[in-house]
N, C-alpha and C positions, 0 to 999 in steps of 0.2 A: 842730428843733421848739422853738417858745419854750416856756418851763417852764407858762406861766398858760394856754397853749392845752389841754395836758391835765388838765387840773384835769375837764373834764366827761365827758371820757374814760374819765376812773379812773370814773363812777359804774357804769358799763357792763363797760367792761374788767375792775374786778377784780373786779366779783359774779360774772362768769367764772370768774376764777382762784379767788377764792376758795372756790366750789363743788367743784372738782375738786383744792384741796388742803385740804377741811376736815380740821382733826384734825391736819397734819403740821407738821413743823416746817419756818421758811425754809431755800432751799434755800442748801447750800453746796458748791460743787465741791471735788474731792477734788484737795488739794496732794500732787502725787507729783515724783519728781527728774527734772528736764529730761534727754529722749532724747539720748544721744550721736551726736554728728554721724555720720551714716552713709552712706559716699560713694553707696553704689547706690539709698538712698533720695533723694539728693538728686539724681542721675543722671534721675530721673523725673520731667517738666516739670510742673511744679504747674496745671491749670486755673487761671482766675480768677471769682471769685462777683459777685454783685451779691444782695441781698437787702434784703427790706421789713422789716424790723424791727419796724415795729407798734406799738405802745404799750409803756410799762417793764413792763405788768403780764406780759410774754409770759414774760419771766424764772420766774413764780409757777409757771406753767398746761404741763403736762405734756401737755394732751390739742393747743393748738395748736404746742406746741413738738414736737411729735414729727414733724413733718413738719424741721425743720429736724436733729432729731436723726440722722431717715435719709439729710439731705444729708450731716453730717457722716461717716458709714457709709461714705459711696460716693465718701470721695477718699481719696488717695494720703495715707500720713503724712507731712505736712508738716515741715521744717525750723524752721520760724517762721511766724507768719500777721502781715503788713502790715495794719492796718484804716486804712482812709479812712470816719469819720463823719462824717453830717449833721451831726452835733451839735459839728463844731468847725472854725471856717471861720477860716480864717489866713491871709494871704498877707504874704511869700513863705513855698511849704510850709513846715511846721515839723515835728520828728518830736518826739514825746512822751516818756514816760518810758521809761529803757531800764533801768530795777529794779521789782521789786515794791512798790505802796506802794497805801494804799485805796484802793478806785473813788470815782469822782464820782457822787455821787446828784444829776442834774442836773435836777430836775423837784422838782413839790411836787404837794400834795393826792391824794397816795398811799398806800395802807395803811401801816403802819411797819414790816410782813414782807418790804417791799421793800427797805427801806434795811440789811436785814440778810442782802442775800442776799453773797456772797463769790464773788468769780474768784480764786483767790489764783495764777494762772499768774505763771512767772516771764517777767520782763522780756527782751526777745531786745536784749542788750546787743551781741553780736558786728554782729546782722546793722545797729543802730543806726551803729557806728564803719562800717559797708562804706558805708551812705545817704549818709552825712554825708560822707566824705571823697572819694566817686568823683560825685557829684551836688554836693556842696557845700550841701545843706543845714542849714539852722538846726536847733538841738537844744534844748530845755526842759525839762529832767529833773525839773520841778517838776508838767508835765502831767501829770494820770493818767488813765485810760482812762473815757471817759464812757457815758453806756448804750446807746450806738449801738455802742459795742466789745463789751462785756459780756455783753447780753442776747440776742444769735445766739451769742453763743461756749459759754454757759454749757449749750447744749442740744448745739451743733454738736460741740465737744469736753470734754466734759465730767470731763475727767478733772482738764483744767487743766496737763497736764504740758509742753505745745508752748510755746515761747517767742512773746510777742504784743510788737510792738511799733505805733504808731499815728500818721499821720499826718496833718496839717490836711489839710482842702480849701480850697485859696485862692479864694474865691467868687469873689471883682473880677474873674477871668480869662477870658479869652474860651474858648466851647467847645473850639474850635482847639488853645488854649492848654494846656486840661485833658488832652484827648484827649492831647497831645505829652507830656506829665507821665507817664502809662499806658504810651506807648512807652518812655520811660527807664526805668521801675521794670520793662519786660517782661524782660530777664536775669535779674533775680532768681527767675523761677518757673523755670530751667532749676537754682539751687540749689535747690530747694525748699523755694521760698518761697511762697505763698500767698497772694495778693493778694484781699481782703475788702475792694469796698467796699456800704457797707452804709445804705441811705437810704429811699427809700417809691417806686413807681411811679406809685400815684397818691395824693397826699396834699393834702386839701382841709377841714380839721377843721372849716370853717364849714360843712359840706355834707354831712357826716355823719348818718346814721340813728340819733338814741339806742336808737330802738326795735328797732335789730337786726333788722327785720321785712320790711323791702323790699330787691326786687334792687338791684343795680348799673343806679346812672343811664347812660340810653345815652352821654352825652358820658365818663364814664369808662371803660364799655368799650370807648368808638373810639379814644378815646387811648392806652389799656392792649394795642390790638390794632395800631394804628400804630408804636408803639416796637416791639412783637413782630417785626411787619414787618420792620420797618428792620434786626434785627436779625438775622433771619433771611438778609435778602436780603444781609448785609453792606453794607449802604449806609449809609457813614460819612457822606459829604455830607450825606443827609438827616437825619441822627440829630443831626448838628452846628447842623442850620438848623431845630430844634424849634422853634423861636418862630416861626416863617414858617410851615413847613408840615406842622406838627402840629394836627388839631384837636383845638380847646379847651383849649390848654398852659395858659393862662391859669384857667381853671374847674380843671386834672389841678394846677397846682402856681402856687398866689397867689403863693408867694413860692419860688423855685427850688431851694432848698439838700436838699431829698431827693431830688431828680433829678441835682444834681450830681457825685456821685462815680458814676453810670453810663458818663460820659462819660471819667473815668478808666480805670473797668475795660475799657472799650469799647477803649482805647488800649493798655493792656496786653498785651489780646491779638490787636490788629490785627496783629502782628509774624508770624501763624500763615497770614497772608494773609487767608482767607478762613473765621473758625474756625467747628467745631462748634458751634452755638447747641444749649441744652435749657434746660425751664423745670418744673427741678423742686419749686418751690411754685406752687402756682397759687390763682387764688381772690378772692371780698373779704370782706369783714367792713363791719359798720356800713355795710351801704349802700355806700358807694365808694373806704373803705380796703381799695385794691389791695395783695395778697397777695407777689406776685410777686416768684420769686428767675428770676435767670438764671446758669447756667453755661457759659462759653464754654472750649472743651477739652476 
């Protein structure tokens, strides 16, 4: 999401947040010592997420974070979480920093309790040397985790103790392309690893409700109900060929990059054949920012 699109965002978003955390302090996750590798937790195939992340202010607001809080509840503890964010498009993949070092406040015209919030999780340094050397990926250790990684994590696992490490989305790549990236990184969830990619389902900021006061326009719930579809029925074809025959892909995403790492996680867990779909965020906000997390597994 470019930084200047949310500037009108925040007028709405944080009078939100800010409501339901007058009085406290920003928030900061609690740094505790990275879980030791523990073979029968990693023995259990990690799902992989897809989720809408929202606006930065979702970090603030306890009352919409709580729905992500109980997705985090309801998986397996993770060995490390992989994020693929909208918010950093690189081709050929890149993986990001594999130590601790400050978040990226990638946005402006946001309260200043935002830029003070902390993930202080440590870096998943091991599972970075496994990407890099069995995939041959590029490494950046200068990257740090932008608020497409942050701002689901900071509710999802809150403790901060799992190791996070993050990987570009190479926009220029064909669906096809992306999807195949999802299959290679699929081994990794049989270590328990945890594949996060993390974008908007339908994300349209020109088209947005400030007034928070009407439903969802029909062309975003046919398009938010056609990806369900596709997704449910396992139909990869179709899921590949959005731009043909999705309607209104063009009005659900002007410009593609928060749809794109679904195409990843969609590849990830095609390897399951035919997986469990569930859709445990549901919803929109402002009118036709779609809500929408998927887990598959």
């Amino acid at each position: 999401m470019n930084r200047r699109d949310f500037v009108r965002l925040a007028a709405v978003a944080s009078a939100s947040a800010a409501c339901s955390q007058h009085g406290r302090e920003p928030f900061t996750a609690k740094a505790t010592r990275p879980m030791p590798h523990d073979p029968s937790t990693a023995a259990k195939k990690l799902p992989v997420l897809f989720v809408s992340h929202g606006a930065p202010t979702l970090a603030l607001d306890p009352v919409a974070g709580a729905d992500f809080t109980r997705l985090g509840r309801s998986l397996p503890q993770p060995r490390a979480v992989l994020v693929l964010s909208a918010h950093w498009l690189d081709a050929p993949p890149t993986l990001g920093t594999a130590r601790r070092q400050p978040l990226l406040y990638d946005f402006s015209g946001f309260p200043e309790r935002l830029h003070q919030v902390q993930y202080p999780a440590p870096g998943a340094a091991e599972l970075a040397a496994e990407l890099a050397g069995t995939l041959q990926l590029r490494h950046d250790d200068r990257r740090p985790w932008d608020h497409g990684v942050w701002v689901p994590l900071v509710h999802m696992l809150p403790s901060a103790s799992v190791p996070v490490l993050q990987l570009s989305v190479p926009h220029r790549w064909r669906p096809q392309q992306l999807f195949e990236l999802g299959q290679q990184l699929a081994p990794w969830r049989e270590r328990g690893v945890l594949v996060l990619a993390s974008g908007g389902m339908v994300h349209n900021l020109g088209r947005l409700d400030w007034r928070n006061a009407a439903p969802p326009p029909q062309w975003a719930v046919d398009f938010e109900q056609w990806v369900r579809d596709q997704l449910v029925r396992g139909d990869v074809d179709g899921l590949l060929d959005h731009r043909q025959r999705a309607p209104a892909f063009a009005l659900a995403h002007p410009t593609d990059d928060h749809f794109l790492p679904l195409l990843v996680a969609a590849g990830a867990a095609a390897l399951d054949g035919k997986p469990a779909v569930e859709f445990p965020i549901e919803g929109f906000e402002l009118g036709s920012l779609s809500r929408l997390a998927v887990r598959f597994g």
